[in-house]
PyMOL Python script that loads the backbone (N, CA, C, O; Angstrom):
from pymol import cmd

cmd.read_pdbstr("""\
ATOM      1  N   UNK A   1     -86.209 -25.851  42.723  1.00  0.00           N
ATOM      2  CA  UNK A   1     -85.028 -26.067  43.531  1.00  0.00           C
ATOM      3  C   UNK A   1     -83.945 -26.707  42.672  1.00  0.00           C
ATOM      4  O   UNK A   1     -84.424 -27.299  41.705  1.00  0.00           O
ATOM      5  N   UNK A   2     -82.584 -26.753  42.761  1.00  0.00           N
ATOM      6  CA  UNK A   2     -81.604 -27.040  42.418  1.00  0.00           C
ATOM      7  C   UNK A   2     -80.568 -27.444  43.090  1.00  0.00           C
ATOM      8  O   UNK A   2     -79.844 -26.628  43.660  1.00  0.00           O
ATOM      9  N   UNK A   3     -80.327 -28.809  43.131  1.00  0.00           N
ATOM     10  CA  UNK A   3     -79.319 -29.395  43.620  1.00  0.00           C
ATOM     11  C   UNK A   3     -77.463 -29.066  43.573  1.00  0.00           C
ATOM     12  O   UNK A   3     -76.579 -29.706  43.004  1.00  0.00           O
ATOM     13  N   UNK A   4     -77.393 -27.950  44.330  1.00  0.00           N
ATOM     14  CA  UNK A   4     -76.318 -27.248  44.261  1.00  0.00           C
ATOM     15  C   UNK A   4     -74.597 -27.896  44.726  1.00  0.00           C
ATOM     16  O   UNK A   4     -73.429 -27.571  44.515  1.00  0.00           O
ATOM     17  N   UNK A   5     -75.319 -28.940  45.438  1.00  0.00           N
ATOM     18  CA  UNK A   5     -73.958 -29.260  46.535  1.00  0.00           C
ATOM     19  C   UNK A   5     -73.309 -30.721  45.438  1.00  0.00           C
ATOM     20  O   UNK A   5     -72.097 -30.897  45.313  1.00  0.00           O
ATOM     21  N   UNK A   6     -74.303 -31.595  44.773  1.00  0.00           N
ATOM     22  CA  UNK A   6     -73.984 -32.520  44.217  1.00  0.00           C
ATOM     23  C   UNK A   6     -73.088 -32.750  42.461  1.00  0.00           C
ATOM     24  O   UNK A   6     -72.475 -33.728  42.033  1.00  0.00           O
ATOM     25  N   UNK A   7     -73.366 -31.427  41.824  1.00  0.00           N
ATOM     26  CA  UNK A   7     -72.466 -31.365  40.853  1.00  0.00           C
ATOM     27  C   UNK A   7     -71.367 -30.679  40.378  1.00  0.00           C
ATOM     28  O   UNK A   7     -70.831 -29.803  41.056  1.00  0.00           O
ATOM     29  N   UNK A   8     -70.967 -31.000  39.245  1.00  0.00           N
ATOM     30  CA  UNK A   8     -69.503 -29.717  39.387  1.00  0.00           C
ATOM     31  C   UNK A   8     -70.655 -28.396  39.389  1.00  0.00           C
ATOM     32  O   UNK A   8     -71.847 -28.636  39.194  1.00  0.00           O
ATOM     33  N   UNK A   9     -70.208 -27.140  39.606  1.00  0.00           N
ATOM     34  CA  UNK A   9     -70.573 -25.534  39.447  1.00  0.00           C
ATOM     35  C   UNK A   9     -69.259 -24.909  39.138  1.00  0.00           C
ATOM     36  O   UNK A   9     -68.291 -25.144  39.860  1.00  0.00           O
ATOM     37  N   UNK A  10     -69.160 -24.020  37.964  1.00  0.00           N
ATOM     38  CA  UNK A  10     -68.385 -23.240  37.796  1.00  0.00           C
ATOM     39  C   UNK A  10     -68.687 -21.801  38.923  1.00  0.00           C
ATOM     40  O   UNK A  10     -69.869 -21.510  39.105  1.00  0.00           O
ATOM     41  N   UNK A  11     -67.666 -21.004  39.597  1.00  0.00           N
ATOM     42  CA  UNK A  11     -68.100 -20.280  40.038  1.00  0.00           C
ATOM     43  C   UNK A  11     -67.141 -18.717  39.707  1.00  0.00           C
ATOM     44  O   UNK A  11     -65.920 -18.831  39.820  1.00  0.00           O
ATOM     45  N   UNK A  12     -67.556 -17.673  39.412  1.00  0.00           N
ATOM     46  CA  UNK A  12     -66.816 -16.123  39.369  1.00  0.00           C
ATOM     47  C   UNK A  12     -65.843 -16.524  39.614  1.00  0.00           C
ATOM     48  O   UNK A  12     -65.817 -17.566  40.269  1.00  0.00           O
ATOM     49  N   UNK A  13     -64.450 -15.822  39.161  1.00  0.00           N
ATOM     50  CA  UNK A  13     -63.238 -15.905  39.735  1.00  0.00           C
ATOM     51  C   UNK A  13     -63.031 -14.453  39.481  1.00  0.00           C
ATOM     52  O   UNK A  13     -63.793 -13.725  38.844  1.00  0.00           O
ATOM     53  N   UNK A  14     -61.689 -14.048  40.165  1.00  0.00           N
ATOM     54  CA  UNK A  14     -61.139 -13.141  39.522  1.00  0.00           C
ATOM     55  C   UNK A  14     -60.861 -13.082  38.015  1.00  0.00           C
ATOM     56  O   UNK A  14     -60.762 -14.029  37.235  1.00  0.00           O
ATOM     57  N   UNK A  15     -60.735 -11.519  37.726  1.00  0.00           N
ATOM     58  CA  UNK A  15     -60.780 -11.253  36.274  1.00  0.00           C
ATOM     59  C   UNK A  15     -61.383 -10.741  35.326  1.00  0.00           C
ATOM     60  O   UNK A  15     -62.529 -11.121  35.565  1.00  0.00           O
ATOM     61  N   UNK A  16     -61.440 -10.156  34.427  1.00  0.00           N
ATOM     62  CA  UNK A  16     -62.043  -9.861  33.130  1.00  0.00           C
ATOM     63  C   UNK A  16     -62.654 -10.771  32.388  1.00  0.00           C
ATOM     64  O   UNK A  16     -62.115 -11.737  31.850  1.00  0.00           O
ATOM     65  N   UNK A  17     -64.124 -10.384  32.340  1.00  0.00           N
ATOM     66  CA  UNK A  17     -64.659 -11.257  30.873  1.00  0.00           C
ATOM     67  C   UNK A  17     -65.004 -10.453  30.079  1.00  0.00           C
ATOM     68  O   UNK A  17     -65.480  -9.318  30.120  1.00  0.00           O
ATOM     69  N   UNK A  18     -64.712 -11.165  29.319  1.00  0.00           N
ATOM     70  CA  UNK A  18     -65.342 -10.550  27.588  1.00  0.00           C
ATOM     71  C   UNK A  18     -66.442 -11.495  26.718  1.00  0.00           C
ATOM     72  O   UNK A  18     -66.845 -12.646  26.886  1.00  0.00           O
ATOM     73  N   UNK A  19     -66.725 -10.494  25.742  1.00  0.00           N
ATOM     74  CA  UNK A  19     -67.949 -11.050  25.226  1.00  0.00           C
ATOM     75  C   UNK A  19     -66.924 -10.096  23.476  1.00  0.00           C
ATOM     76  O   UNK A  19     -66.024  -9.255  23.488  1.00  0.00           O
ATOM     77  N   UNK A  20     -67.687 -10.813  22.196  1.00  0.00           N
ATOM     78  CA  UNK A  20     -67.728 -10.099  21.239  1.00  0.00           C
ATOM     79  C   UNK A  20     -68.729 -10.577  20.739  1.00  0.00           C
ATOM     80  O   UNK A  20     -69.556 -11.308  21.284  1.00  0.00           O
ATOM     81  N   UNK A  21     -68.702 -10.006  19.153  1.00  0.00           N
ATOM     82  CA  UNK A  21     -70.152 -10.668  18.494  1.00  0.00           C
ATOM     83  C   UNK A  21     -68.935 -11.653  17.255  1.00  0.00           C
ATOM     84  O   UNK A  21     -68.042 -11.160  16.566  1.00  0.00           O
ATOM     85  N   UNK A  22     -69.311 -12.984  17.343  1.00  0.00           N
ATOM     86  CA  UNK A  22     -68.099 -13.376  16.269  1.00  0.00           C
ATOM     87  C   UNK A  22     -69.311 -14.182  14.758  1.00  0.00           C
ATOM     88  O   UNK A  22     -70.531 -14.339  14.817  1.00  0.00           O
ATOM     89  N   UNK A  23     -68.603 -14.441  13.882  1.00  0.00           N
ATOM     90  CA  UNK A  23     -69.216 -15.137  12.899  1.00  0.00           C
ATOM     91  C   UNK A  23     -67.989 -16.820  12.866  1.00  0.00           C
ATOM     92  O   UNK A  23     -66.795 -16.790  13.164  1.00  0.00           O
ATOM     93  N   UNK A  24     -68.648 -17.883  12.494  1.00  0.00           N
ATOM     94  CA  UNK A  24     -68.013 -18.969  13.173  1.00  0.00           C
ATOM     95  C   UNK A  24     -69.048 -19.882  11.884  1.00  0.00           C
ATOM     96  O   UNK A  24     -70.248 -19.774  11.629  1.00  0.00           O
ATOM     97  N   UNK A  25     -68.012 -20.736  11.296  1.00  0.00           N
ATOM     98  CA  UNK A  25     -68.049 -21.893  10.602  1.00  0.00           C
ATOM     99  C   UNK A  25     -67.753 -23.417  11.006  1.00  0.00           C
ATOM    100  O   UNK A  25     -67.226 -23.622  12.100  1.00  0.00           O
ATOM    101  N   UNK A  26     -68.071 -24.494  10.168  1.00  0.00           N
ATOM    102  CA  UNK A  26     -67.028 -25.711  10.336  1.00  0.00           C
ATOM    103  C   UNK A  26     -65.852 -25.480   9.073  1.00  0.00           C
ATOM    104  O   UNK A  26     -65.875 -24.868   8.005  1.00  0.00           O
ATOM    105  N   UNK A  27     -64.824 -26.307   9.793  1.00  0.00           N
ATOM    106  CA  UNK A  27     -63.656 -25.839   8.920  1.00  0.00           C
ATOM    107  C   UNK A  27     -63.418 -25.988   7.033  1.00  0.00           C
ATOM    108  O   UNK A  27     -62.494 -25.707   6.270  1.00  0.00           O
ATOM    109  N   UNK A  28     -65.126 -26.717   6.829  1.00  0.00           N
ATOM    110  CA  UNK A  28     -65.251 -26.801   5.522  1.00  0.00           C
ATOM    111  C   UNK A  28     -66.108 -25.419   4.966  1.00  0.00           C
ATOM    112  O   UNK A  28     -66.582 -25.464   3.831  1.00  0.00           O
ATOM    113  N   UNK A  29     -66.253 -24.430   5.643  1.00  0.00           N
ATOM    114  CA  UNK A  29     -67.054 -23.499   5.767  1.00  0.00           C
ATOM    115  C   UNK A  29     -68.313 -23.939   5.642  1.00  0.00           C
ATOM    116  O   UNK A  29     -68.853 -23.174   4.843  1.00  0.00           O
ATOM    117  N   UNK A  30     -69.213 -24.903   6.060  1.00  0.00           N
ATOM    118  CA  UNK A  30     -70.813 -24.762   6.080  1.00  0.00           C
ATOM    119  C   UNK A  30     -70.668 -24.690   7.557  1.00  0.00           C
ATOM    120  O   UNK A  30     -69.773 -24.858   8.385  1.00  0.00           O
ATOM    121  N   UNK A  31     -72.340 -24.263   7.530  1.00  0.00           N
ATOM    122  CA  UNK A  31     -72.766 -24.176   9.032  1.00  0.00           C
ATOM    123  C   UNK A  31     -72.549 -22.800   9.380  1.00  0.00           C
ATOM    124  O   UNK A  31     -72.689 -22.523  10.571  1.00  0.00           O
ATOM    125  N   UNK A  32     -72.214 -21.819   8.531  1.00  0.00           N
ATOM    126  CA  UNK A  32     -72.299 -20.337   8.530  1.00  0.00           C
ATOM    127  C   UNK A  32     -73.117 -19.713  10.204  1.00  0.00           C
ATOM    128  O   UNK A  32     -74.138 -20.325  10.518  1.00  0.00           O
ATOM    129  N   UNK A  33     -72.736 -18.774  10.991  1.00  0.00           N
ATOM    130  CA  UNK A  33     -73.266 -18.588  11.658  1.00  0.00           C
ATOM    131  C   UNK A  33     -73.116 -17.282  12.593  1.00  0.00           C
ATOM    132  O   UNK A  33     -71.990 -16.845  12.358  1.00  0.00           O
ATOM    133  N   UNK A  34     -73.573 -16.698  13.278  1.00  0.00           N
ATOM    134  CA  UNK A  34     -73.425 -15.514  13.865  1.00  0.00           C
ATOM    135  C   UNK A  34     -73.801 -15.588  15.423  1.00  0.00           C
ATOM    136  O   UNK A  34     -74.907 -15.819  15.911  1.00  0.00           O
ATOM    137  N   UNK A  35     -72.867 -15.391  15.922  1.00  0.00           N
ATOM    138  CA  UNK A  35     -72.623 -15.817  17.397  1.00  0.00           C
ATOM    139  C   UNK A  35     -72.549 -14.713  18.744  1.00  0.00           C
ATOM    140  O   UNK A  35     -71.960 -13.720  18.319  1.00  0.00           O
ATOM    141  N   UNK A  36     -72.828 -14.559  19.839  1.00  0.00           N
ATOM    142  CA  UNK A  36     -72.298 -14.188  20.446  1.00  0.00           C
ATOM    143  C   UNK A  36     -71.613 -14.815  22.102  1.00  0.00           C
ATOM    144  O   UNK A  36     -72.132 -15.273  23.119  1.00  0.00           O
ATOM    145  N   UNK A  37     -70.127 -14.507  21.635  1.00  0.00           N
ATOM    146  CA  UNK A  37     -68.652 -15.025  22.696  1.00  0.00           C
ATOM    147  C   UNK A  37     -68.705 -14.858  23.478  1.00  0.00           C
ATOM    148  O   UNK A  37     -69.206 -13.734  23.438  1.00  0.00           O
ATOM    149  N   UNK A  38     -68.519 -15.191  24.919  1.00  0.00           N
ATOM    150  CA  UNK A  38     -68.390 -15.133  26.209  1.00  0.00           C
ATOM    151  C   UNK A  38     -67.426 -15.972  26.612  1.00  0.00           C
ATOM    152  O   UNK A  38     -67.427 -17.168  26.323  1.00  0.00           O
ATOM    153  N   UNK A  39     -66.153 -15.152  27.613  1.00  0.00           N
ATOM    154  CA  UNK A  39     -65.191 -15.791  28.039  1.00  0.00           C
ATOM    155  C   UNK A  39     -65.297 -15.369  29.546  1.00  0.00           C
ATOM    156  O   UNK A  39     -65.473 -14.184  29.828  1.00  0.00           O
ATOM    157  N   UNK A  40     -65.191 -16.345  30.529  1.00  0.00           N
ATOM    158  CA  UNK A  40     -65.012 -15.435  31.959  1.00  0.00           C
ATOM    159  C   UNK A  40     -64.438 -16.450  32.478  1.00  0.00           C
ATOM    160  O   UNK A  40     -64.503 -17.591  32.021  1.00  0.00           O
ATOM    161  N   UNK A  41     -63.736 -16.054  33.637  1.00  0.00           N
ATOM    162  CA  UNK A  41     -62.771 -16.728  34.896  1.00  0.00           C
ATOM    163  C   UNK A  41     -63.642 -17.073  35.717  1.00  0.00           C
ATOM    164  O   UNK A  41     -64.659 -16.468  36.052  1.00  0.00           O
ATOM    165  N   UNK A  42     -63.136 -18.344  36.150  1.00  0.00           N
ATOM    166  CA  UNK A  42     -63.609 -19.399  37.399  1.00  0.00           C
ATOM    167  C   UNK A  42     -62.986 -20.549  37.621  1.00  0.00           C
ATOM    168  O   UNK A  42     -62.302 -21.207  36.836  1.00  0.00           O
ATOM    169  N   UNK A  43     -63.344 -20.825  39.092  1.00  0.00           N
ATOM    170  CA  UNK A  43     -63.369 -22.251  39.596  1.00  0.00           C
ATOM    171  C   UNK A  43     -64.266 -23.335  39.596  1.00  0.00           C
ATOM    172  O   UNK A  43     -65.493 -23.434  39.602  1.00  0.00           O
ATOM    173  N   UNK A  44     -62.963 -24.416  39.584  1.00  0.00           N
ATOM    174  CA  UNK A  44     -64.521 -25.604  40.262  1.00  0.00           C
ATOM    175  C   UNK A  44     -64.952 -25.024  41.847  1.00  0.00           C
ATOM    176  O   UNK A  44     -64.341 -24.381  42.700  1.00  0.00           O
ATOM    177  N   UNK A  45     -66.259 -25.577  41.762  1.00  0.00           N
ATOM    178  CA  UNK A  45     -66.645 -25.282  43.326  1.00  0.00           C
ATOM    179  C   UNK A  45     -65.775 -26.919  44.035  1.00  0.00           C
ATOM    180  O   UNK A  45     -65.563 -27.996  43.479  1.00  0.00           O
ATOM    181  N   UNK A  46     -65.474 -26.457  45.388  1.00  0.00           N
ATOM    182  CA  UNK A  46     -65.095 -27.487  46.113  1.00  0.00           C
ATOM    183  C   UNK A  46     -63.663 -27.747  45.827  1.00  0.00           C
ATOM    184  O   UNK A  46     -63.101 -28.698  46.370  1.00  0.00           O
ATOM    185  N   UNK A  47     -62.768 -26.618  44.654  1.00  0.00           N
ATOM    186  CA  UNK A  47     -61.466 -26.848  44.372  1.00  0.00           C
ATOM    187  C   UNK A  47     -60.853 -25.733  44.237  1.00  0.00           C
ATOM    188  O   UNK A  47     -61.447 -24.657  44.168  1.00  0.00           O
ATOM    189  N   UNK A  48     -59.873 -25.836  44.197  1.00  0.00           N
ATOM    190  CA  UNK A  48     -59.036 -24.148  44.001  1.00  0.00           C
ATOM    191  C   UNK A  48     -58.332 -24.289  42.274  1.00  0.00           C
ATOM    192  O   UNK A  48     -57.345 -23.661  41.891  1.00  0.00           O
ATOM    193  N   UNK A  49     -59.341 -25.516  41.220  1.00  0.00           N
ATOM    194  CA  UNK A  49     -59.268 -25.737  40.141  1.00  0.00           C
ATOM    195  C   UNK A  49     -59.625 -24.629  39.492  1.00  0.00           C
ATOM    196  O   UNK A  49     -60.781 -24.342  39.802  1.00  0.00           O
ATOM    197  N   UNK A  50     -58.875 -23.401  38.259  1.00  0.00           N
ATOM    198  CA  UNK A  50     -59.351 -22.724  37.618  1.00  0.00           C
ATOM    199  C   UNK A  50     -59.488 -22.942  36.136  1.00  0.00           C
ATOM    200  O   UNK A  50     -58.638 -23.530  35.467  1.00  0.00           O
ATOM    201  N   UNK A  51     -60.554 -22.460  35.681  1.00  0.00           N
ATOM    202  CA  UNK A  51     -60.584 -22.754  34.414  1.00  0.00           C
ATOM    203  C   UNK A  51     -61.190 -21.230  33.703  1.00  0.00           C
ATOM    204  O   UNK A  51     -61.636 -20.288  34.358  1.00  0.00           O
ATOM    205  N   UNK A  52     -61.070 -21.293  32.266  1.00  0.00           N
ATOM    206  CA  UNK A  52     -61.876 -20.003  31.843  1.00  0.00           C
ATOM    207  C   UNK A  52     -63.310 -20.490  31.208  1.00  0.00           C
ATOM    208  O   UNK A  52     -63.326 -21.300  30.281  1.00  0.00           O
ATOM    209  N   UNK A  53     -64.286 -20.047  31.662  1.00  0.00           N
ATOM    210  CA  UNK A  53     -65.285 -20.579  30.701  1.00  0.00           C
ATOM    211  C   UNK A  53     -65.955 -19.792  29.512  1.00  0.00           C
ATOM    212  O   UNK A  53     -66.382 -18.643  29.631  1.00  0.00           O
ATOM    213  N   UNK A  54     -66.004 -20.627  28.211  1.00  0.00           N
ATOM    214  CA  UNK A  54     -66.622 -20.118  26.887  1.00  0.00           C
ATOM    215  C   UNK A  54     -67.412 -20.588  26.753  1.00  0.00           C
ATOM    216  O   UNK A  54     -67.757 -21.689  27.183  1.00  0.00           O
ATOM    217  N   UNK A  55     -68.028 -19.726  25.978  1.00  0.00           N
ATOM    218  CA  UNK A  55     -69.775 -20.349  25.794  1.00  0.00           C
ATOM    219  C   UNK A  55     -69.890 -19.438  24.311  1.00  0.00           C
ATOM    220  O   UNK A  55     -69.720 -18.238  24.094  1.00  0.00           O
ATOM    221  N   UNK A  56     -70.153 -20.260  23.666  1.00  0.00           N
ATOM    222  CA  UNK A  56     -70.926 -19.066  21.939  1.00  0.00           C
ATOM    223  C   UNK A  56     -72.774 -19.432  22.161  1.00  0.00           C
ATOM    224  O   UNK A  56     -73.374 -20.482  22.389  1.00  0.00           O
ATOM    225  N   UNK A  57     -73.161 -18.225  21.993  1.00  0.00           N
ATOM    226  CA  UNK A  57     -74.485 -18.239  21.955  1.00  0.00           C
ATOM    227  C   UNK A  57     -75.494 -17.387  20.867  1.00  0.00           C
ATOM    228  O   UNK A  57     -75.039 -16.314  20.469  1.00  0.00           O
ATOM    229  N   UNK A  58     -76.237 -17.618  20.589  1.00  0.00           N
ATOM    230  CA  UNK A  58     -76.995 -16.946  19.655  1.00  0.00           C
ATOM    231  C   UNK A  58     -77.149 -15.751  20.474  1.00  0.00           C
ATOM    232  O   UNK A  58     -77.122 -15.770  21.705  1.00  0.00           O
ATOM    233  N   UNK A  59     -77.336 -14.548  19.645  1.00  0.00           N
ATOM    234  CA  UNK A  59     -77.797 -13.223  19.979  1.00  0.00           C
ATOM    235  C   UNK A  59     -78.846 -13.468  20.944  1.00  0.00           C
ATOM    236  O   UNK A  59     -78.632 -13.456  22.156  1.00  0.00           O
ATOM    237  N   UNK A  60     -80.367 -13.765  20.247  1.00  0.00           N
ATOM    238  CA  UNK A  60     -81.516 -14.105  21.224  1.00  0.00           C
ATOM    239  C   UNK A  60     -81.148 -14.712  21.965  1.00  0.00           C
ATOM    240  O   UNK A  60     -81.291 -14.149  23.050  1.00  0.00           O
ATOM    241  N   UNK A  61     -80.604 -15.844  22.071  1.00  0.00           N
ATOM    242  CA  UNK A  61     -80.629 -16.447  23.657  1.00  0.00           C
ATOM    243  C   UNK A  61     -79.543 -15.772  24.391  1.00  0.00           C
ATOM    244  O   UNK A  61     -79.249 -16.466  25.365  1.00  0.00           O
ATOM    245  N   UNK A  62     -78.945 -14.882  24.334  1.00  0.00           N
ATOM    246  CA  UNK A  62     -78.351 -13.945  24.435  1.00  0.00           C
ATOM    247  C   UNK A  62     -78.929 -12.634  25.804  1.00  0.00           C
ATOM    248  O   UNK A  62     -78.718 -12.152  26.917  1.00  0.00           O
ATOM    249  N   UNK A  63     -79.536 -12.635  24.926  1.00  0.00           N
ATOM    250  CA  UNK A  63     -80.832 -11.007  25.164  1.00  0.00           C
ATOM    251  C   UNK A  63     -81.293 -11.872  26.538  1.00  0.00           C
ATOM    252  O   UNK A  63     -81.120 -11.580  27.722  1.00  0.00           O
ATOM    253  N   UNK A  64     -81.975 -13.102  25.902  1.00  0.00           N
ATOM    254  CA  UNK A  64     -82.551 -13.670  27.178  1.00  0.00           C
ATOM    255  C   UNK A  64     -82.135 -14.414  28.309  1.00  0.00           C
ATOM    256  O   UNK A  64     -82.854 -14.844  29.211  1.00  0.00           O
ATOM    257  N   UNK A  65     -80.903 -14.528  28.179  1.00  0.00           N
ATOM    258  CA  UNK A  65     -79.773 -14.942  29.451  1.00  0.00           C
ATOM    259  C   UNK A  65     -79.781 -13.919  30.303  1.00  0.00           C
ATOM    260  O   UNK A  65     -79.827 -13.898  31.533  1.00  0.00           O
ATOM    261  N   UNK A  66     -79.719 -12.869  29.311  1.00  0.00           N
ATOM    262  CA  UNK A  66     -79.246 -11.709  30.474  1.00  0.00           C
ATOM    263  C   UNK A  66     -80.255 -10.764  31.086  1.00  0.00           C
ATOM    264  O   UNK A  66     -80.045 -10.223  32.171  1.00  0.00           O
ATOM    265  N   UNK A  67     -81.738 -10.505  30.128  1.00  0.00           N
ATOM    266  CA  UNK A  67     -83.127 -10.482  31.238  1.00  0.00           C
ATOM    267  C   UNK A  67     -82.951 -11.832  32.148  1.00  0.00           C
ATOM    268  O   UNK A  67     -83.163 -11.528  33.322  1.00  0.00           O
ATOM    269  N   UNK A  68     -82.709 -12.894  32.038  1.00  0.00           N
ATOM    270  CA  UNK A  68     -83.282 -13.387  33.311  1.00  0.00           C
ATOM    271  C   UNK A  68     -81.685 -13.456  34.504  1.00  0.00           C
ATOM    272  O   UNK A  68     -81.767 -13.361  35.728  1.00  0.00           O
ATOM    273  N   UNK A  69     -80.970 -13.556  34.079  1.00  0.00           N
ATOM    274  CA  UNK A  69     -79.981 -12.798  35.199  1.00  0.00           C
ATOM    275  C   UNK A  69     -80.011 -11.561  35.721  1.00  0.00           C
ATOM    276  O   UNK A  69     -79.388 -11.286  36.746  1.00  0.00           O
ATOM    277  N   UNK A  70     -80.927 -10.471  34.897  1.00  0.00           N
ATOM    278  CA  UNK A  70     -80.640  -9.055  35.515  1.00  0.00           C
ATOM    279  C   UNK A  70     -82.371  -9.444  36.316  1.00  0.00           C
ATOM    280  O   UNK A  70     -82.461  -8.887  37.410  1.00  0.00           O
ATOM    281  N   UNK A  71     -83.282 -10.032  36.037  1.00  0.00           N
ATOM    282  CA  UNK A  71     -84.283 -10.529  37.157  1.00  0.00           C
ATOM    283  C   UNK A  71     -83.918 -10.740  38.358  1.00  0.00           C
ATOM    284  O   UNK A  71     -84.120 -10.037  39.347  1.00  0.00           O
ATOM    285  N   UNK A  72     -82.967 -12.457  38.203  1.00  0.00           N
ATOM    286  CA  UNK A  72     -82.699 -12.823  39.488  1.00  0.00           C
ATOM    287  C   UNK A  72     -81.803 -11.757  40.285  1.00  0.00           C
ATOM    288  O   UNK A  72     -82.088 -11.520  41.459  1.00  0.00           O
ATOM    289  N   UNK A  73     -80.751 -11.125  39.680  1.00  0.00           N
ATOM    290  CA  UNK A  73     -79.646 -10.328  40.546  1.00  0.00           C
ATOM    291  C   UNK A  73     -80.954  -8.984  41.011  1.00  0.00           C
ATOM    292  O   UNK A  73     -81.102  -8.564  42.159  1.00  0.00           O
ATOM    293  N   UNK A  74     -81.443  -8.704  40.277  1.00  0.00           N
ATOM    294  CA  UNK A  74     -82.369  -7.900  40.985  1.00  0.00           C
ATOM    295  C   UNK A  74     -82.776  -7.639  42.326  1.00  0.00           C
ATOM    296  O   UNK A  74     -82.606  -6.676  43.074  1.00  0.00           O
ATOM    297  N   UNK A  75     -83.666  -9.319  42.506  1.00  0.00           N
ATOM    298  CA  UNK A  75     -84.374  -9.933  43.209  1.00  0.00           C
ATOM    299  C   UNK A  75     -83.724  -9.547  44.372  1.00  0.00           C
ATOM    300  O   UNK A  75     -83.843  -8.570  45.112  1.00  0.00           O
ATOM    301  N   UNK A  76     -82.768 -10.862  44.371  1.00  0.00           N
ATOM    302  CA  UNK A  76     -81.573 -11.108  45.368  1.00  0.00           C
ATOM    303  C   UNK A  76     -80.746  -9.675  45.712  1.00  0.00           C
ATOM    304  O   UNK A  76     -80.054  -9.895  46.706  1.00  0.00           O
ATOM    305  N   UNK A  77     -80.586  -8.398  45.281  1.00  0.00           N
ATOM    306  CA  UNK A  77     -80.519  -7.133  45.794  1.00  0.00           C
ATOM    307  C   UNK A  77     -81.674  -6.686  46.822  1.00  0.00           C
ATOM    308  O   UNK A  77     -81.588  -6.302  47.988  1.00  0.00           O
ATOM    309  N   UNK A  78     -82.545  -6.832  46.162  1.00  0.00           N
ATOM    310  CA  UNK A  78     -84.024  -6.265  47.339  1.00  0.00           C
ATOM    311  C   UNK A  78     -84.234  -7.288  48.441  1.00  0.00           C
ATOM    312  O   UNK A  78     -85.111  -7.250  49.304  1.00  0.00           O
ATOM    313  N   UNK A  79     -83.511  -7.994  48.317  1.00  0.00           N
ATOM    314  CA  UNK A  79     -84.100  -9.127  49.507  1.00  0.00           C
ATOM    315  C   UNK A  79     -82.687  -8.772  50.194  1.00  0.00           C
ATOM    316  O   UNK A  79     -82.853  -8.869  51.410  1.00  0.00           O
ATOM    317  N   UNK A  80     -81.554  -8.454  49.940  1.00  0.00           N
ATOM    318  CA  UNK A  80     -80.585  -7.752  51.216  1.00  0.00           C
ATOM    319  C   UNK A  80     -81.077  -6.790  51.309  1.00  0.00           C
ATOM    320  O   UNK A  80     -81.484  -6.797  52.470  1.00  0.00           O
ATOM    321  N   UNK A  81     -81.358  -5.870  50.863  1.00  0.00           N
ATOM    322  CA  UNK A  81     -81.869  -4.711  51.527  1.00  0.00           C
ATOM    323  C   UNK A  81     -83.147  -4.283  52.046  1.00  0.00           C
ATOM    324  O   UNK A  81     -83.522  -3.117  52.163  1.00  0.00           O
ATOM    325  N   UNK A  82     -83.952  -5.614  52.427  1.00  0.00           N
ATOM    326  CA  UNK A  82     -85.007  -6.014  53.412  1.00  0.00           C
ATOM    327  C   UNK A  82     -84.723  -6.152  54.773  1.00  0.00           C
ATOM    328  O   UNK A  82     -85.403  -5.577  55.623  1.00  0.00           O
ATOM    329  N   UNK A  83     -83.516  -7.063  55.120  1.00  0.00           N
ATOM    330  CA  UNK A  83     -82.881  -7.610  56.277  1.00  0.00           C
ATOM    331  C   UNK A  83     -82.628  -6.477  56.769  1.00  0.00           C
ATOM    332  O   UNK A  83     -82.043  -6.390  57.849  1.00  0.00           O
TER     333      UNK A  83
END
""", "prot")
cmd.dss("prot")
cmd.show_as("cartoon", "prot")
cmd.util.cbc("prot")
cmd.orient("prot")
């Protein structure tokens, strides 16, 4: 379970997100690295506050963000079309 009502939640907004694959340093160039970008539109929950949210993530955790989102959205499809 997850305490939904008590912290901030970013939530969908209108809009386009994007993703690329970027390569990303510190400005002394170490820390070499290969990333993948995610930008998408949202609100705070409980505000009509918008913000865009970024996130850089490794490829693999990547892959595996999005098996377990295409799980849950799955799920939550077959269970409306139970009712």
């Amino acid at each position: 379970m997850m305490d939904l009502g008590s912290d901030e939640w970013l939530l969908s907004d209108v809009g386009d997100y994007h993703t690329a694959a970027v390569e990303t340093m510190q400005k002394n160039g170490s820390n070499w690295q290969q990333v993948i970008a995610l930008e998408w539109p949202c609100r705070v929950n409980h505000t009509g506050d918008l913000r865009t949210l970024r996130l850089m993530i490794s490829p693999e955790d990547a892959i595996g963000l999005a098996e377990v989102l295409e799980h849950s959205a799955r799920w939550l499809i077959a269970q409306r079309t139970r009712g």
